[in-house]
C-alpha positions in Angstrom: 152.5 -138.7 226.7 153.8 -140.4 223.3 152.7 -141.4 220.1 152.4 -144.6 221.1 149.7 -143.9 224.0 146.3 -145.1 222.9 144.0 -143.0 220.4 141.3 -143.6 223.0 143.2 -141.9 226.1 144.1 -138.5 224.1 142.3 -135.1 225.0 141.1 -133.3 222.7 144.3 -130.5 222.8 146.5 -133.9 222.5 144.7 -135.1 219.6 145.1 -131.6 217.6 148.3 -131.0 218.7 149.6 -134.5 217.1 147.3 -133.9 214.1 149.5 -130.6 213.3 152.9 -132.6 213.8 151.4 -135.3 211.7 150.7 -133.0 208.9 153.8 -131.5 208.9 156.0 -134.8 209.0 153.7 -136.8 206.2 154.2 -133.4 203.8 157.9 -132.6 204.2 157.9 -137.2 203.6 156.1 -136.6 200.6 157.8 -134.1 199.1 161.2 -136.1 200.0 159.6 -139.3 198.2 157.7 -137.5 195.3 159.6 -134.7 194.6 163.5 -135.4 195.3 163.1 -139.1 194.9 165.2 -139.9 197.9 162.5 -141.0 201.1 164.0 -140.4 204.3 162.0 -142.4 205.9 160.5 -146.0 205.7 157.6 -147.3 204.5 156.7 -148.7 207.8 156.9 -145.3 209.6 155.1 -143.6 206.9 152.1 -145.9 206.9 152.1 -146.0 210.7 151.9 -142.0 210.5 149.5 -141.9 208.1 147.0 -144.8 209.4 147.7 -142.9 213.3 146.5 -139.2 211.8 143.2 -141.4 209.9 142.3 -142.9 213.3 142.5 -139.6 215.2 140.6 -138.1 212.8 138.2 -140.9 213.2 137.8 -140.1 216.9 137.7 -136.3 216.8 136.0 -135.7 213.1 135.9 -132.2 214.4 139.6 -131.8 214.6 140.1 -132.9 210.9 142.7 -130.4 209.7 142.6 -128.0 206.7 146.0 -129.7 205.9 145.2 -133.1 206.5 147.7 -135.8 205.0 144.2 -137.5 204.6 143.3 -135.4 201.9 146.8 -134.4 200.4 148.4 -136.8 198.0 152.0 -136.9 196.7 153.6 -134.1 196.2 153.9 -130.3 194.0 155.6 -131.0 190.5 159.2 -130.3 191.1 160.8 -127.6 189.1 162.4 -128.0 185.6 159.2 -129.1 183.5 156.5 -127.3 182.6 153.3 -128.0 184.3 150.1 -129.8 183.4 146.6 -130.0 185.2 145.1 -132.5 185.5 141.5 -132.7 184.0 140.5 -135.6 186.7 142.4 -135.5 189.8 145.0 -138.0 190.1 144.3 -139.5 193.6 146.2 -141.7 196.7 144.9 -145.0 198.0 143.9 -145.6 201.6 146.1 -148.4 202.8 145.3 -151.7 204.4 147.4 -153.7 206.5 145.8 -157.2 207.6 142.5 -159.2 206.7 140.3 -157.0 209.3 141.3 -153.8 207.1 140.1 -156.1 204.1 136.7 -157.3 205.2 136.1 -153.7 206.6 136.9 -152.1 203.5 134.1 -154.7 201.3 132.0 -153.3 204.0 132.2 -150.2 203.8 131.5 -150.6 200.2 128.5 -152.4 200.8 126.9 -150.4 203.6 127.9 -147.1 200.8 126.0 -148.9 197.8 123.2 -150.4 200.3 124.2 -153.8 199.0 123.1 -157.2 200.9 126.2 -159.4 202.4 124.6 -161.8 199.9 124.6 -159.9 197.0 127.6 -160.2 194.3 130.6 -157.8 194.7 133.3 -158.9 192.0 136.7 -156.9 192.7 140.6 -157.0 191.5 143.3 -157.6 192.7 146.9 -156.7 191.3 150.4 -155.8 192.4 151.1 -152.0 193.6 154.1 -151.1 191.7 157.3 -149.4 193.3 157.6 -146.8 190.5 156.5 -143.4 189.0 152.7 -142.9 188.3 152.1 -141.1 185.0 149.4 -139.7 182.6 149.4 -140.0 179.0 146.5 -138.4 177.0 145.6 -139.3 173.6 143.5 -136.7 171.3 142.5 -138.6 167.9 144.5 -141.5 168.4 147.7 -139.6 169.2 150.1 -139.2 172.1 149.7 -135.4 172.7 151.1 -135.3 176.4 151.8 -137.3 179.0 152.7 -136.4 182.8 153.9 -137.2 186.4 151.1 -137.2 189.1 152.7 -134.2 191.2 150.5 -132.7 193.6 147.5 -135.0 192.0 146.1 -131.5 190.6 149.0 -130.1 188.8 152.1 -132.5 187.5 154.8 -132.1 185.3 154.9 -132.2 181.2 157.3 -135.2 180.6 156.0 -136.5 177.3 158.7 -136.6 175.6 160.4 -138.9 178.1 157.4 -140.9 178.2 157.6 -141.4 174.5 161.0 -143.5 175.1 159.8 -146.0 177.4 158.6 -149.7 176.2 154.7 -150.4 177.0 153.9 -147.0 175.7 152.1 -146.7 172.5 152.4 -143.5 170.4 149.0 -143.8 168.7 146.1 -146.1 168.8 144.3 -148.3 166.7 141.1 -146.9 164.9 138.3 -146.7 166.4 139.5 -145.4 169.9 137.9 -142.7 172.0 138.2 -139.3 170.6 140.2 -138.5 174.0 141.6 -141.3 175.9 143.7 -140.9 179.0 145.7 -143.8 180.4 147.5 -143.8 183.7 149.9 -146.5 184.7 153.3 -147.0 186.0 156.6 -146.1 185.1 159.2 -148.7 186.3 162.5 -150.6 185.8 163.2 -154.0 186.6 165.2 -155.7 188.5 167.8 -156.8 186.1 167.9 -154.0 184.1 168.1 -151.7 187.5 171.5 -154.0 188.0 172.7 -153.4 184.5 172.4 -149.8 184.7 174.5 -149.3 188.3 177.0 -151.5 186.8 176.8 -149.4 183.5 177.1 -146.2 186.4 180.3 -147.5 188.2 181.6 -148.4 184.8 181.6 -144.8 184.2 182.7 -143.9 187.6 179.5 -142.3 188.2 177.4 -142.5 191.3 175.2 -145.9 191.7 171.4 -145.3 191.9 169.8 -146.4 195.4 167.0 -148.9 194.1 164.7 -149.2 191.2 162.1 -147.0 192.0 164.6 -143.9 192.4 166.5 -144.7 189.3 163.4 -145.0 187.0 161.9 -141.9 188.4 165.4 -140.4 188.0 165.8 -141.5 184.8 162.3 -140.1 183.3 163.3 -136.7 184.8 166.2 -136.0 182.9 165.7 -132.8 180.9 167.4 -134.0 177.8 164.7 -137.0 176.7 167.9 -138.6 175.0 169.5 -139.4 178.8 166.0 -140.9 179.3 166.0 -143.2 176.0 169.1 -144.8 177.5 167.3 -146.1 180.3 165.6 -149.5 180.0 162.2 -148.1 181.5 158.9 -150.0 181.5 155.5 -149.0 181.5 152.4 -151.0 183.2 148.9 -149.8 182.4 145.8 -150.3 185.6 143.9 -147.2 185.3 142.1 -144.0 183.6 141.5 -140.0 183.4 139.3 -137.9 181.0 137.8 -140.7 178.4 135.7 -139.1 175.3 133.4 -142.3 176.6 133.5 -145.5 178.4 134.6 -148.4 176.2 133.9 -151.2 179.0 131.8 -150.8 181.6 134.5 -152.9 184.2 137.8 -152.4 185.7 138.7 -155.7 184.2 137.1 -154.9 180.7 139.4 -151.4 181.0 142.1 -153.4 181.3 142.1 -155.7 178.2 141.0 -153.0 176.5 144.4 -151.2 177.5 146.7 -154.8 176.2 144.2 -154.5 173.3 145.5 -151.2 172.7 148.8 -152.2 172.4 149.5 -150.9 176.2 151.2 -153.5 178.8 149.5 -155.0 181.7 150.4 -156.6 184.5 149.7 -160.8 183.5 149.2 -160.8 187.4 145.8 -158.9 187.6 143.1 -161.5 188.7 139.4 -160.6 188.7 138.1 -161.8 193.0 134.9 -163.0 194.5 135.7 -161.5 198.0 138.2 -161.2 200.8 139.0 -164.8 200.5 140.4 -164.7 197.4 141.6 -161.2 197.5 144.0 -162.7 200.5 144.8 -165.8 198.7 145.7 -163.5 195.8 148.2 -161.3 198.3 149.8 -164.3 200.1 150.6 -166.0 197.0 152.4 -162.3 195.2 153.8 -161.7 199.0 155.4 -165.2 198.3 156.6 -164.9 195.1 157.9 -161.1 195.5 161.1 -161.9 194.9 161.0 -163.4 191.6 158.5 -161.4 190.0 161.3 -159.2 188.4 160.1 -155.8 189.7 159.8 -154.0 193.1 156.0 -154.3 194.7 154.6 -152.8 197.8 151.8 -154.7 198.1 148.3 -155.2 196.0 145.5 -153.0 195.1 142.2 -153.9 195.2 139.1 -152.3 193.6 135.7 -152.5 193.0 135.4 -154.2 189.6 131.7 -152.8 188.3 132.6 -149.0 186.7 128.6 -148.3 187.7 130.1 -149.1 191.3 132.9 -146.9 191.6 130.8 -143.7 190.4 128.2 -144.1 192.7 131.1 -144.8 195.9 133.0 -141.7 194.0 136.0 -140.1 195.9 137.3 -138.8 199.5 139.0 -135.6 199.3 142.4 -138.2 198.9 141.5 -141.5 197.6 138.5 -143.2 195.8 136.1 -145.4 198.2 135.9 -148.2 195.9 139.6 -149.3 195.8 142.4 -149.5 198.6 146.4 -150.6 199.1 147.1 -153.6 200.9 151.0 -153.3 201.9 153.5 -156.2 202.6 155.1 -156.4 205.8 157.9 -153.8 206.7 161.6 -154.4 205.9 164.2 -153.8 208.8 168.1 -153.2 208.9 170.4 -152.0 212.3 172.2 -149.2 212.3 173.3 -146.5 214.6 172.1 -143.8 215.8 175.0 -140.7 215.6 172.8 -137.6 216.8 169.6 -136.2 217.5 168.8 -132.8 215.6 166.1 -130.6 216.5 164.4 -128.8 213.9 161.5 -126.0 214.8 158.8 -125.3 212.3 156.5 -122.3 211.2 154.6 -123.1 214.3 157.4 -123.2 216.6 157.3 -127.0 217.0 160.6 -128.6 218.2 161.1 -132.3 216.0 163.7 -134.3 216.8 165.2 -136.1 213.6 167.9 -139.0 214.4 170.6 -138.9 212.4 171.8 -142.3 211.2 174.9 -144.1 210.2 173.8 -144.3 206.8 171.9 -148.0 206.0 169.9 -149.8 203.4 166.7 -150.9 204.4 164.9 -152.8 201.7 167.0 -151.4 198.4 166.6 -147.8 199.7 169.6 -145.5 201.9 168.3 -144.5 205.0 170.3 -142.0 207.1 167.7 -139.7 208.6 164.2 -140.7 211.0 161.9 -138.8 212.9 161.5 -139.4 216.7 158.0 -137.2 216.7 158.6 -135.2 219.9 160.5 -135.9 223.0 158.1 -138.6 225.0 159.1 -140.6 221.7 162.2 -140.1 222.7 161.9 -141.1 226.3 159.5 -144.0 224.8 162.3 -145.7 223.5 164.9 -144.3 225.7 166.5 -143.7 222.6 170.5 -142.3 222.8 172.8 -140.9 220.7 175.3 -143.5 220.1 172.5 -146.4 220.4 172.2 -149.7 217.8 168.5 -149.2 216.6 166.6 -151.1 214.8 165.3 -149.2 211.2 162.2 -150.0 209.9 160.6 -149.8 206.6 157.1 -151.1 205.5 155.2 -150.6 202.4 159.0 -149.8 200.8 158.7 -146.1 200.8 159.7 -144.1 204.2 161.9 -145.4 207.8 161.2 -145.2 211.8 163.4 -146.2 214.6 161.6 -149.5 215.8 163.7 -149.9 219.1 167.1 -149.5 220.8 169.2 -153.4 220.7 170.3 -152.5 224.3 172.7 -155.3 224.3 174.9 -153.1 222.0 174.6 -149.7 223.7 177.5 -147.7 224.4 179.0 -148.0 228.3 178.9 -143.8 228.4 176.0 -143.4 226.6 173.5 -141.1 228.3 169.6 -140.5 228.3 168.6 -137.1 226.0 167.8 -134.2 227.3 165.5 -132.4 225.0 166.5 -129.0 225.0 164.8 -126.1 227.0 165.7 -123.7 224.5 164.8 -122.8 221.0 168.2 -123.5 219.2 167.2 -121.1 216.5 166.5 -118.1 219.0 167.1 -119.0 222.4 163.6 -118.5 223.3 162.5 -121.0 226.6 160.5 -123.5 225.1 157.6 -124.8 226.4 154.8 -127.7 226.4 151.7 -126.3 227.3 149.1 -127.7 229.5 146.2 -129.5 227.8 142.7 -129.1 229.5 142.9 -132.1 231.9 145.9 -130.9 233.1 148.9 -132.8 231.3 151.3 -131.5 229.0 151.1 -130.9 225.5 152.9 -134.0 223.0 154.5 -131.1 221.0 157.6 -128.4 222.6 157.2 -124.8 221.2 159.6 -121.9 220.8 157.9 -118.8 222.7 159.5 -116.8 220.5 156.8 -116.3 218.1 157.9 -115.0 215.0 160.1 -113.1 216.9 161.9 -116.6 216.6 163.8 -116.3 213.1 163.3 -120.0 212.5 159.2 -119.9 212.5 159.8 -116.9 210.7 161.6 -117.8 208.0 160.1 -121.3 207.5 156.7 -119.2 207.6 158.1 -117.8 204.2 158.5 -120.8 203.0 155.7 -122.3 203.6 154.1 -119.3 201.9 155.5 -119.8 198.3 155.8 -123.4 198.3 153.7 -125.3 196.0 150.3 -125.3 197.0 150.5 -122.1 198.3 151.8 -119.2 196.3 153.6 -121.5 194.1 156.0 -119.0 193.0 158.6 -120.3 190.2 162.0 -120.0 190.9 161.8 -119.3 194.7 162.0 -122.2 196.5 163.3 -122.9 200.4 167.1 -122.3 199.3 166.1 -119.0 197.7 164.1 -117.8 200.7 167.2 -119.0 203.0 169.5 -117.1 200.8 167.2 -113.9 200.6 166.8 -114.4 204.2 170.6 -113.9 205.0 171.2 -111.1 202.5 168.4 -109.3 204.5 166.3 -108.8 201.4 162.9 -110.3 203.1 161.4 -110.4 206.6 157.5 -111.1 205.2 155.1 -112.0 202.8 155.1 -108.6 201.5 158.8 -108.2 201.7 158.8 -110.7 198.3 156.3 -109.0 196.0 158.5 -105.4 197.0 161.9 -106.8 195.4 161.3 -105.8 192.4 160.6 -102.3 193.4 163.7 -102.4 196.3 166.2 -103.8 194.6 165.8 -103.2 190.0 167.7 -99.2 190.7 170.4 -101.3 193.1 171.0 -105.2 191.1 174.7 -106.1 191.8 174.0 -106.8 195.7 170.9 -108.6 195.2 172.3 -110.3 191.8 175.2 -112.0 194.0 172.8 -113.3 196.9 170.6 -115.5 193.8 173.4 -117.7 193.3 176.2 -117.1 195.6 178.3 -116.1 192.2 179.8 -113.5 191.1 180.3 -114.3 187.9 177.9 -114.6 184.7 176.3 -111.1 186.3 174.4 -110.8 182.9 172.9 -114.2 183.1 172.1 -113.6 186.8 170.6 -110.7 185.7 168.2 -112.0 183.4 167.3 -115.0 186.1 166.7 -112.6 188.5 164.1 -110.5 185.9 162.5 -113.7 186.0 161.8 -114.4 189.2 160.4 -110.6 189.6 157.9 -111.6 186.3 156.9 -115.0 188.1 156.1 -113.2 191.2 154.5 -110.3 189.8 151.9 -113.2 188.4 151.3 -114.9 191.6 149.8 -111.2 192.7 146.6 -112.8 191.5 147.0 -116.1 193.2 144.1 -118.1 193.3 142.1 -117.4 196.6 142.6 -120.4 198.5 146.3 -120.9 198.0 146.3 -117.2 199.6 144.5 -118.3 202.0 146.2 -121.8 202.8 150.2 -119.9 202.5 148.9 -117.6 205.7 150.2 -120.5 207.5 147.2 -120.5 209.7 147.0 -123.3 212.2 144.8 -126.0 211.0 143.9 -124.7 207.7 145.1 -126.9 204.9 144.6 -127.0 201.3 141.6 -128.7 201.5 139.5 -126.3 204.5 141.4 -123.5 202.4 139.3 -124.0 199.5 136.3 -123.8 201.6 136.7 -120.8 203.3 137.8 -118.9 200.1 134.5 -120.4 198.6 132.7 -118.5 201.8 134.4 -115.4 201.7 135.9 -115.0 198.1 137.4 -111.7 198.5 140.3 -110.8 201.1 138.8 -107.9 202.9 136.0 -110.3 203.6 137.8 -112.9 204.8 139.7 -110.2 207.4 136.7 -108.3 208.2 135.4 -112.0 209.3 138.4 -113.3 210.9 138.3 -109.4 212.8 134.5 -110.3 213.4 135.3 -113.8 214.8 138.2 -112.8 216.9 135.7 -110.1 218.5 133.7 -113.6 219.8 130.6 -112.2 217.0 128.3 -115.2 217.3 126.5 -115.0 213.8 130.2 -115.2 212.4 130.9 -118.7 214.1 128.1 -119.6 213.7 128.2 -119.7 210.5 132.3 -120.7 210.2 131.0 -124.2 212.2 128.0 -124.7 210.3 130.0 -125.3 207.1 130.8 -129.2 205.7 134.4 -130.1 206.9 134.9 -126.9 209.0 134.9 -127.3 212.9 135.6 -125.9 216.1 139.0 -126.3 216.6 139.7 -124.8 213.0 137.6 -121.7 213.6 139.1 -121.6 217.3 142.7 -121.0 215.6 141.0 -118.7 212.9 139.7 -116.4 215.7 143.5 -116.7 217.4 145.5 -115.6 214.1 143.4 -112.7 213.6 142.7 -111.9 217.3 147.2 -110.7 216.6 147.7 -107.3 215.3 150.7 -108.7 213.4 148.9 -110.9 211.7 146.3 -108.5 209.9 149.3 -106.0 209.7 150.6 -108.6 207.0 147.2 -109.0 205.5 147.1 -105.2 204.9 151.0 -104.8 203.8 149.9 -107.6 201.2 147.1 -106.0 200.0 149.5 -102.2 199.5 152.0 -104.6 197.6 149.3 -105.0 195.5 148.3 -109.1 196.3 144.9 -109.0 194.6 143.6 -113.3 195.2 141.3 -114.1 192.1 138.1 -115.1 193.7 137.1 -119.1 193.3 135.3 -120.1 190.3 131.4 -120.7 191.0 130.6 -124.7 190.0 129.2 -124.4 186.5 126.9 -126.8 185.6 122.8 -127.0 184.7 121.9 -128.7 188.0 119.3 -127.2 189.6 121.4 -127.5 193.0 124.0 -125.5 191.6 125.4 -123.3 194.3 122.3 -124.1 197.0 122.9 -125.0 200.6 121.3 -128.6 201.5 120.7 -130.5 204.4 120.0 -133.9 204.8 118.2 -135.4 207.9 116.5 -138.4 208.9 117.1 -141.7 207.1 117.4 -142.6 203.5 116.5 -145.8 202.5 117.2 -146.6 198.7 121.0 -144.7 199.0 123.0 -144.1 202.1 123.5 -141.0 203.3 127.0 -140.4 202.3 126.1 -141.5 198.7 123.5 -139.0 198.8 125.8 -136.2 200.2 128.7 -137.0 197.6 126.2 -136.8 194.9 124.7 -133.6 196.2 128.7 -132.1 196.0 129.4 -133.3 193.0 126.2 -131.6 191.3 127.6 -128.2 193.0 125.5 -127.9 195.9 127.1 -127.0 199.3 126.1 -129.6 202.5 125.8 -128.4 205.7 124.7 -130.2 208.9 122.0 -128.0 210.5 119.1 -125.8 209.4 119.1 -122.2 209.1 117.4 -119.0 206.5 120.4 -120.1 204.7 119.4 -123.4 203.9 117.8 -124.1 200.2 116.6 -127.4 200.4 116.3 -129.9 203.3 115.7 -133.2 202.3 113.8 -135.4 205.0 114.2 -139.1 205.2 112.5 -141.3 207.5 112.2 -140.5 211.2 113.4 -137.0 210.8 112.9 -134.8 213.6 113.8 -131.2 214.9 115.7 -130.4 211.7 112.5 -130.8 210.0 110.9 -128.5 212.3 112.8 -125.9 211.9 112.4 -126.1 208.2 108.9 -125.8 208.6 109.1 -123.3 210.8 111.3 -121.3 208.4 109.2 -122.4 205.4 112.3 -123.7 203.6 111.5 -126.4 200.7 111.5 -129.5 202.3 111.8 -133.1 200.1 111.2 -136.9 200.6 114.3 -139.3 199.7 112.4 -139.7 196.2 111.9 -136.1 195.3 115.3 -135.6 196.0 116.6 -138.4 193.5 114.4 -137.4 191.6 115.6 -133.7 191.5 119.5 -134.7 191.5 118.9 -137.3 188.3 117.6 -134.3 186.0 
């Protein structure tokens, strides 16, 4: 089995199993691409990923992961600046490929908003810019901050660098929104991305890779003075936290942005449908090379601002707009190793190392092969001419093997049969119609000092513990000084180590010298972990590193449980096969089966509530999710919705139910609040009846969610 075998063909333990390497490869991408500014992989291979983990979900809903690259976007603010959170969310796009994806997407729109085929749906259209997204927030007419996307929650405070690039006003005329926050892009054109690497080898310094890396290089420089030298550009398309509307289109947004004294893109174009949004992306796709700056396609959106609040958001990406991406760029190269890499999870991926290449204005010298029927796929060898890939110009994938050019003693890989961290036997276990498993596993468990230690990291990475100043080198350094082993091991360093510093000074740095200044980093580090003892709840709960629990399913379950000892006496409870517990695990909005089937395996391992418990002694303490405030009278009540609703669709009326603070769940029960009955509803009904639950018509319940 490969990645390549159909969607419709895989089992159900295929599907998760590809789901959880998925997740794994699309977040270490990001974080390469958002975080270090250097993608590893192309464009092509990263849409490819992403659109194959969308379409599996698509077939087994069910399987949807906590972690799903579906609901992630970019990556955590990299360290250095301080951080900013954002008051709106700043969200992906869902990507489209060909005219199919296009007509589906207006129809999705339609069939969300109940609108006839006939019925007018202006959009836009513009180019997707290859550069840095950014926030700038105004308070009275005054630049007060501005900052990089990050995580989409939390970015980083750059406004001083922002206040040095051209397109970016510093105040606003009279008569502006009290508070006024305009997003955009930050990028550098072509011409002046060749005047600054000639500027670079000038100086004898290294040569930036492509425009996209040196702008967002450039904006990160922690002297804004570096940044001022830089000839970066600003482009502004879109919105945050406004005091109040001043248009009521995307189009009308947008002059009132050049009005402003912002800069827009001159090739923004107002569209009557797919037609002209195509005719629109052939005719940029043609002229991409002249335009003067580096685009990865066009973005459309729904043009009506009453529009795009009723279609609201996805976990990831708003429903009323989408990315529709060139075609992929390609470059040959060869292929000089295959390393295998093994995860928290005990996953063996193979990465090919490359001869290092340029594939459309970005170095490429690293590309996942997935798992080893990739490998066999291709019949991919070390010492082979492939063909690189990159499409949508952000991350690469090995497209095939030019077998004219292969080596004469060039041999067929043998994926290894051992874990080359522990020298466990690996394994691929059998799936329930008898075939293997896509994914090889170390047996070693975290006996295995690879899942072990990458466990660690996982657990004070970003959106986990997010602890500041220990990072993946600091946990691989601690790690081979002996100074952690687990979770708790960090939040005991202080206590361990403060009597006896000079051993664990040297192991922060590799230095011996500056011991004072160590010293005082070090003190640091204890004060930024003693904060995180108080972690928010579902970052706790996401850095346990559980199987199919991502940031998104995370926040759920700490919204069911909200304390720890809860959540172990219920993962104790589910793990002892208590019915009433999964029962009501299943029964909750974006939590299924195979998610509560890998709760009920992490807590059915001694070890595993053994950490929980030596967490707790170190004094972890998770502050408890914050109840949605709000006057709604849904606030906090459990709804279901049944039958069919004829003036809104279903998933209008779901999203609108969320966003008022109510919780949705698909079947009946005495914990259900409200159960609102559209036409042709049936046993769900009955069983409100029978439970005497209040029970609504599709009018009473818009009528009750407009007050």
């Amino acid at each position: 089995m490969s990645r390549a075998k159909p969607i419709g063909n895989l089992s159900r333990a295929e599907a998760a199993e590809e789901l959880e390497q998925l997740a794994q490869e699309i977040k270490a991408h990001d974080a390469a691409y958002h975080q270090q500014d250097a993608p590893r992989i192309s464009d092509a291979d990263y849409d490819a990923m992403r659109r194959r983990n969308d379409d599996i979900e698509a077939r087994f809903p069910d399987l949807k992961r906590a972690d799903s690259p579906a609901d992630m976007v970019g990556a955590a603010p990299a360290q250095g600046f301080a951080k900013v959170t954002h008051v709106m969310p700043m969200l992906s796009l869902g990507n489209a490929f060909n005219a199919d994806d296009i007509n589906d997407f207006i129809q999705r729109v339609r069939k969300f908003l109940s609108l006839a085929d006939v019925a007018p749906l202006p959009l836009t259209s513009e180019p997707k810019i290859d550069g840095l997204s950014a926030a700038l927030r105004y308070e009275q007419g005054v630049l007060v901050q501005g900052a990089t996307r990050g995580d989409g929650r939390v970015g980083e405070n750059i406004t001083a660098n922002l206040k040095t690039v051209v397109g970016i006003p510093h105040t606003l005329p009279s008569g502006a929104p009290d508070i006024v926050e305009v997003r955009g892009e930050v990028y550098m054109s072509a011409d002046d991305f060749a005047g600054l690497n000639s500027r670079q080898a000038e100086a004898g310094r290294p040569e930036f890779a492509n425009p996209r890396n040196a702008a967002a290089g450039s904006l990160r420089q922690l002297d804004p003075a570096v940044t001022a030298t830089r000839p970066l550009q600003f482009f502004a398309y879109a919105w945050g936290e406004m005091s109040y509307m001043p248009a009521d289109s995307q189009a009308g947004m947008v002059r009132q942005f050049a009005d402003w004294g912002f800069t827009t893109n001159p090739e923004f174009r107002v569209c009557a449908g797919a037609n002209e949004l195509l005719a629109h992306w052939q005719s940029i796709e043609a002229r991409r090379a002249v335009l003067g700056y580096d685009v990865d396609g066009m973005v459309y959106k729904v043009d009506a601002l009453d529009y795009q609040a009723r279609l609201g958001f996805v976990s990831r990406a708003p429903r009323w707009a989408i990315a529709h991406k060139f075609p992929a760029e390609q470059a040959t190269t060869v292929l000089l190793d295959i390393d295998i890499q093994v995860g928290r999870t005990g996953a063996l991926t193979p990465v090919a190392k490359l001869q290092e290449v340029t594939v459309g204005g970005v170095r490429v010298s690293n590309a996942t092969l997935h798992n080893a029927d990739e490998i066999s796929r291709k019949d991919v060898r070390i010492g082979d001419t492939v063909v690189v890939q990159r499409a949508g110009d952000v991350i690469p994938q090995i497209v095939r093997v030019v077998e004219d050019a292969r080596p004469a003693n060039a041999v067929p890989f043998v994926f290894p049969d051992k874990c080359p961290a522990c020298q466990s036997a690996t394994t691929r276990e059998l799936r329930e119609d008898g075939d293997t498993d896509v994914v090889t596993r170390c047996t070693g468990g975290l006996s295995c000092s690879a899942q072990a230690r990458e466990r660690l990291k996982h657990f004070v990475s970003r959106p986990a513990l997010d602890v500041e100043g220990l990072g993946n080198k600091q946990i691989d350094d601690y790690w081979d000084a002996g100074l952690v082993r687990t979770p708790a091991d960090i939040f005991l360093l202080r206590e361990r180590y403060t009597d006896n510093p000079p051993e664990f000074w040297r192991y922060t740095s590799g230095s011996r010298e500056k011991i004072g200044a160590l010293k005082d980093s070090v003190v640091k580090l204890f004060d930024a972990i003693d904060q995180r003892r108080a972690v928010d709840f579902d970052r706790f709960i996401f850095g346990l590193g559980i199987r199919h629990v991502g940031e998104t399913t995370a926040r759920l379950l700490a919204r069911h449980f909200k304390t720890v000892t809860a959540f172990q006496a219920g993962g104790i409870a589910l793990a002892a096969d208590v019915p009433d517990m999964r029962e009501a695990l299943e029964d909750i909005d974006g939590v299924g089966k195979t998610l509560v089937d890998a709760l009920a395996q992490f807590f059915a391992l001694p070890e595993n509530i053994e950490m929980l418990d030596a967490l707790v002694r170190a004094g972890v303490a998770p502050t408890p999710p914050v109840e949605v405030s709000g006057d709604s009278e849904i606030t906090g009540k459990t709804i279901v919705f049944t039958g069919t609703l004829e003036s809104v669709s279903r998933a209008e009326a779901k999203a609108r139910a969320e966003a008022l603070g109510a919780r949705v769940a698909g079947s009946v029960s005495a914990k259900t609040d409200i159960v609102v009955a559209g036409a042709g509803a049936g046993s769900k009904r009955k069983k409100a009846e029978e439970l005497g639950l209040i029970i609504l018509d599709e009018q009473a319940w818009l009528d009750l969610a407009s007050r």
